[in-house]
C-alpha positions, 0 to 999 in steps of 0.5 A: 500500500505504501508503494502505491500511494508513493507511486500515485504522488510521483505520477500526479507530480510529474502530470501537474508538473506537464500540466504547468509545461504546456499552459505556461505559453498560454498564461504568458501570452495572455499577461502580455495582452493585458499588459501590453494591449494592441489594437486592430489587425496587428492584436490579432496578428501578434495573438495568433502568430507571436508564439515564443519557442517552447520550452517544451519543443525542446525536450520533446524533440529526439523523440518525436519521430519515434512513432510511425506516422501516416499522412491519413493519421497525422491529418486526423490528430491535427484537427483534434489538436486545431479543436483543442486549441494547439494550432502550433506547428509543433503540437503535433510534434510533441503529441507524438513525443507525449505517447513515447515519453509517458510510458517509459515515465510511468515505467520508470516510476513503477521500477523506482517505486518497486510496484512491478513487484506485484506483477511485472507483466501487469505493472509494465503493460498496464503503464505502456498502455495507459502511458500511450493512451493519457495523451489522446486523453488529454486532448479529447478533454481539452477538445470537449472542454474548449467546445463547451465553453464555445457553446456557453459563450455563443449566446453573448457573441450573438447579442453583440454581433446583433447590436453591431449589425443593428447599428449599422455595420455589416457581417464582417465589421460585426465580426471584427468588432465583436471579436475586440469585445470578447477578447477576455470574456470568451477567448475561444469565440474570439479566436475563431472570429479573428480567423475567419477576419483573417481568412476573408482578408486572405481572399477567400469568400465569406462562405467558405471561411464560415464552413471553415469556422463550423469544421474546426470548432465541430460545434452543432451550435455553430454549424446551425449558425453558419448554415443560417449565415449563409443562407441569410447572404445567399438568398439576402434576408436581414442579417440583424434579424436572423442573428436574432431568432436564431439566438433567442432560439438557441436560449431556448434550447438551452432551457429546455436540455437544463430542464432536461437534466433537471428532470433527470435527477430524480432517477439518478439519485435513486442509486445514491439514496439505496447505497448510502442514505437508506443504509445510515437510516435503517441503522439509525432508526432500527439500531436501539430497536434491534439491540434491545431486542437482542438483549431481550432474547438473550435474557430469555433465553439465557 
């Protein structure tokens, strides 16, 4: 037991110790924003491309061709990536130097703390699998985490870009101008946004850089969105209006899965109320019962 527990706190330091690694660049960037605040183009810019080399990239780089790679594969790891927000070259890189470099940690940790002692062949290959599997993991949860906060951040992006349109402004200048707004509150949605400026600005039309948007976030509310955004320019209906509807329809909807969940309560608590609640009843209302009529029986029949 004091084995395992030494092995559990070796292995959370070393994660946390990751963890800090690689959202360091992240806070850093963001502390520079505040600090040093850009306006216009050159903020999206320098937010977007500026990136100091990581230290990371560093460590990561003798083993990041250690693992086989197919073009098929790597196209699939990187929209996983681009949707948990790594859009760096090197993200890629330093996945594939995670799934080498887990493993022989966690090996390393399981010889150090003499736990392959229960079970070399266990130990070692429940620490090469779970090593290998923790980085698809971790962005799979960075993916859903990001994705969420996009969909919970869209209703306020809506208001606003209503507002902007309302006032005068057309689709792209809406854009641009709600991108500035949510630079603190909603990153993730400013981020897209600043992209999609971006791509436009590059030439491409505004149809294809908002399909674009819908298939790096793989979000269902920004899908409909860009569905609705299109055929709003295609067929030339009011832009303020339809951003309207639809964000009143996606508070709606938003109500109605809270209720859902809400609903669902009463059949989840139905297994936590039978394993640990109505036990701690029984023994405190049946107890002082049940002792006394042990007692009794015990005296009676001696």
């Amino acid at each position: 037991m004091i084995y395992l527990v030494a092995f559990l706190a070796v292995f959370g330091v070393v994660l946390s110790a990751g963890l800090l690694l690689f959202s360091r660049d992240v806070v850093m960037d963001r502390l520079q924003a505040i600090l040093e605040p850009k306006s216009g183009a050159a903020t999206a810019l320098s937010w977007l491309l500026e990136r100091r080399p990581s230290t990371v990239e560093k460590v990561i780089k003798p083993f990041q061709n250690v693992l086989p790679r197919s073009a098929a594969e790597v196209g699939v790891v990187q929209q996983r990536l681009i949707r948990a927000g790594y859009r760096k070259n090197s993200a890629i890189n330093i996945f594939y130097a995670a799934k080498v470099l887990v493993p022989v940690g966690l090996t390393v940790l399981a010889t150090v703390t003499g736990v392959y002692e229960w079970g070399p062949f266990f130990v070692y290959g429940t620490s090469l699998g779970l090593g290998f599997l923790i980085p698809d993991f971790f962005v799979g949860n960075r993916m859903k985490a990001r994705q969420d906060r996009i969909r919970r951040g869209l209703p306020e992006a809506l208001d606003l870009m209503v507002i902007c349109t309302e006032a005068g402004l057309g689709l792209d200048q809406s854009m641009f101008r709600v991108s500035d707004e949510l630079r603190l509150s909603q990153p993730e949605i400013r981020e897209e946004l600043v992209l999609v400026n971006l791509e436009m600005k590059a030439g491409r039309p505004r149809e294809e850089a908002l399909r674009n948007l819908a298939l790096r976030t793989d979000v269902d509310s920004i899908r409909a969105l860009v569905t609705t955004l299109v055929q709003a320019d295609t067929f030339g209906t009011s832009i303020a209006k339809t951003l309207r509807v639809y964000s009143d329809s996606l508070r709606t909807q938003r109500r109605q899965q809270a209720e859902e969940q809400a609903a669902k309560t009463t059949v989840k608590l139905v297994f936590p109320l039978v394993f640990f609640i109505f036990p701690s009843i029984f023994v405190v209302a049946l107890g002082p019962a049940a002792i006394t009529l042990w007692e009794g029986l015990d005296k009676f029949f001696g």
